[in-house]
C-alpha positions in Angstrom: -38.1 171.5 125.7 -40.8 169.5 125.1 -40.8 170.2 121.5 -37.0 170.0 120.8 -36.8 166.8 122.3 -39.6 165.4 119.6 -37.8 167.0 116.9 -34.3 165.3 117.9 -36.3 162.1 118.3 -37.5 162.3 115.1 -34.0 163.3 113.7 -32.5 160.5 115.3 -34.7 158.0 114.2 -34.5 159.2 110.6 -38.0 160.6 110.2 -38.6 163.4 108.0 -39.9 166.6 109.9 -41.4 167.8 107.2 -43.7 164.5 106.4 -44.8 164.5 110.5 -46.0 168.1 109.6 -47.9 167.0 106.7 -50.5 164.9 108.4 -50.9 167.2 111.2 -51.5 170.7 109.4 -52.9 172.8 106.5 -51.7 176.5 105.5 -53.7 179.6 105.7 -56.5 180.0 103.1 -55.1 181.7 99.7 -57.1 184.8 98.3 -59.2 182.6 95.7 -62.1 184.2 93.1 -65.3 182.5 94.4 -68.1 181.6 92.6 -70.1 184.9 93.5 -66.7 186.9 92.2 -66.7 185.2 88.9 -70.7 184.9 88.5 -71.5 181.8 88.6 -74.8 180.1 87.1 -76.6 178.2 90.4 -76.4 173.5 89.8 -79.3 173.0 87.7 -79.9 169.8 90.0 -79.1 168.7 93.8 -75.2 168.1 94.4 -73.8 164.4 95.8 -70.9 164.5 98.4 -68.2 162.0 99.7 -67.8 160.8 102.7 -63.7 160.9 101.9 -61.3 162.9 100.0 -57.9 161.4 99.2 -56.8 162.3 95.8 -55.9 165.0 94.1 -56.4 165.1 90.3 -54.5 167.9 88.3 -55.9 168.4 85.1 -56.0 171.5 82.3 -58.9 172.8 80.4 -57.6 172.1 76.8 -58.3 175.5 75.6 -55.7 177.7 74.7 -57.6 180.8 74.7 -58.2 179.8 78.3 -54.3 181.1 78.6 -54.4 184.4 77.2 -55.2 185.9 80.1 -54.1 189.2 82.2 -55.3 188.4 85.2 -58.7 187.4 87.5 -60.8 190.0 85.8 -60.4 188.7 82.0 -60.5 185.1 83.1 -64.4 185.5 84.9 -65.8 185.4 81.3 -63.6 182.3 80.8 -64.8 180.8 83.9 -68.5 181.0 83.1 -67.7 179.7 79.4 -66.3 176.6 80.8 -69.2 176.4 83.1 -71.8 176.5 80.1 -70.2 174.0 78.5 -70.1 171.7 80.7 -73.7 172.4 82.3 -75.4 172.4 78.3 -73.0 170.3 76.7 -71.9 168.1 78.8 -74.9 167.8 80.7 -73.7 167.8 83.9 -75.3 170.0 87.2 -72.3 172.2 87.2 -68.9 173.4 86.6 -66.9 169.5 86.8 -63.6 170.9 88.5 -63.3 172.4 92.1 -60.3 174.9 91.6 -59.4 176.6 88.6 -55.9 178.6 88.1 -54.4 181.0 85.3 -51.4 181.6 83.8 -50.8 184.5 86.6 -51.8 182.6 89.7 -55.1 183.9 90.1 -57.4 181.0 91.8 -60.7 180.2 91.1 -63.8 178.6 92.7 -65.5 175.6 90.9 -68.1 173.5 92.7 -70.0 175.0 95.5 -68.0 178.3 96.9 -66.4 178.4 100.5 -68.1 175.5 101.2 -65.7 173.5 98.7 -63.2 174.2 101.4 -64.9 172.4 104.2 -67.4 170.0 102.3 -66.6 167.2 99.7 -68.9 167.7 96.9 -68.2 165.5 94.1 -67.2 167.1 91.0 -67.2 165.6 87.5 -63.4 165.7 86.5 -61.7 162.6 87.0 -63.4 159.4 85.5 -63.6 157.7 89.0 -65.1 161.4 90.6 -64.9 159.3 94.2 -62.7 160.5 97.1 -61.0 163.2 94.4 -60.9 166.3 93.5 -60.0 168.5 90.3 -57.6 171.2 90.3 -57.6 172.8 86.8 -55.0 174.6 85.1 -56.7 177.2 82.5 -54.8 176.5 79.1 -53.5 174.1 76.5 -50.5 172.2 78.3 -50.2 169.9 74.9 -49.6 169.8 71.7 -50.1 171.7 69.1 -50.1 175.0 71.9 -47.9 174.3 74.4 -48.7 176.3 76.7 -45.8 177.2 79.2 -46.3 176.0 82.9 -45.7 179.7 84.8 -43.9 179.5 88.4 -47.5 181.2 89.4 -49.4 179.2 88.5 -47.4 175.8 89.5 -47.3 177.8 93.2 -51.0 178.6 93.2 -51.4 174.9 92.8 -49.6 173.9 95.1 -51.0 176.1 97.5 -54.4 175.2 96.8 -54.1 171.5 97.4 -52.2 172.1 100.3 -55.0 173.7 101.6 -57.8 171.9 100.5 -56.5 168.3 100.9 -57.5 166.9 104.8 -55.3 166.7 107.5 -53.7 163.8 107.5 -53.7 163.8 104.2 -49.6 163.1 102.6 -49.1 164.2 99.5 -46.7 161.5 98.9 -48.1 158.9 100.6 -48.4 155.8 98.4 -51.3 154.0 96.3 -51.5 152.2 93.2 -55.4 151.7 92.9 -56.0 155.4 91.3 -60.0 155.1 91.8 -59.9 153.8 95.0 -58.4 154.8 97.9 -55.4 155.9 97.9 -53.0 159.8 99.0 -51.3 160.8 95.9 -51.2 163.9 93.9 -51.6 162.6 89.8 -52.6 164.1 86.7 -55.9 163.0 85.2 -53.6 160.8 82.4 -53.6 158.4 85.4 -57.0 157.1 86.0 -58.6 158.4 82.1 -57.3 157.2 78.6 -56.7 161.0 77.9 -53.4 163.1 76.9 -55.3 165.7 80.1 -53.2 167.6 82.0 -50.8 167.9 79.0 -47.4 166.6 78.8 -46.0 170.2 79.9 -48.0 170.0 83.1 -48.0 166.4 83.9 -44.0 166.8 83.5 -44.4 169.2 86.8 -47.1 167.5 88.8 -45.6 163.9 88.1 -44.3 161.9 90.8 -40.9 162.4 91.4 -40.7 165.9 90.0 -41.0 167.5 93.4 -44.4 168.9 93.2 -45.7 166.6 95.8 -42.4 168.1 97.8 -43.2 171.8 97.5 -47.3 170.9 98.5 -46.0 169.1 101.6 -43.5 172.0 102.7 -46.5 174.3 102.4 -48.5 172.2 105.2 -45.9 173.2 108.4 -47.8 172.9 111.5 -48.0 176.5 113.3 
């Protein structure tokens, strides 16, 4: 009774349901490739964490070889590629993004492993690399490729932020200070001088395209 009378409360006072279970809840864990699965190299140096996590930056790797995939077992050789290069060209102490996802929805670990799900370890993704975190789209989301944004991988997305971001955490909450702190979901475009995510994939993630929508319908309390 209890619980019907919140809910008609909440009607009544014109207050979304849907947003109230936002803040309060995450969704199960997806099935996600983790670092061990794909064969990851070890951080050649000691990781830094934050104390926060409020953004989510959606980005895509730029390669469109990254795309011609068939599933999780071709794209582990991809995986480790982009992990060398950023690690000997780049110079960084690992793999920049946190999650990675292909064409067919398969999910991938990036920094750390199943400790990315509990701890914030800073990644190297974003520009600003405080409060955020990078969830990668393998592919070429731009011109000249193109790339086509799959409904699996725009859902394995979603339910990979959904999961990841804290509670309390609204994926449409507002913010204009990108590299400070702020809830949002935005393409990496946003806070970098950079055509990154792509215009295919920023087109789906942007605000107002319902992307945010579909991550906060996936975070129903139980």
């Amino acid at each position: 009774m209890k619980t019907k009378l919140t809910l008609a409360l909440l009607v009544l006072t014109g207050i979304a349901v849907i947003d109230v279970a936002a803040q309060t809840c995450r969704p199960p864990l997806p099935y996600y490739c983790t670092r061990t699965c794909w064969g990851a190299r070890a951080p050649s140096s000691s990781l830094s964490y934050m104390s926060n996590l409020n953004r989510a930056t959606v980005h895509h790797t730029a390669s469109s070889s990254d795309y011609n995939t068939t599933g999780e077992a071709d794209t582990k050789p991809k995986m480790r590629a982009i992990q060398n290069y950023h690690m000997d060209v780049q110079g960084w102490s690992d793999i920049g993004y946190h999650f990675l996802v292909n064409k067919q929805g398969n999910i991938f670990s990036g920094r750390l492993d199943s400790g990315t799900i509990s701890v914030n370890v800073r990644g190297a993704h974003d520009g600003c690399n405080t409060d955020s975190f990078g969830f990668t789209a393998l592919g070429y989301y731009h011109t000249p490729y193109n790339n086509a944004v799959t409904t699996a991988l725009k859902n394995s997305l979603v339910s990979i932020i959904a999961k990841r971001m804290p509670t309390g955490w609204l994926a449409t909450g507002n913010g204009t200070s990108y590299c400070g702190t702020t809830d949002k979901v935005i393409g990496h475009r946003q806070v970098l001088a950079t055509a990154c995510p792509g215009d295919l994939l920023y087109n789906v993630v942007v605000e107002g395209a319902g992307f945010e929508n579909d991550i906060s319908a996936a975070r129903p309390c139980p």
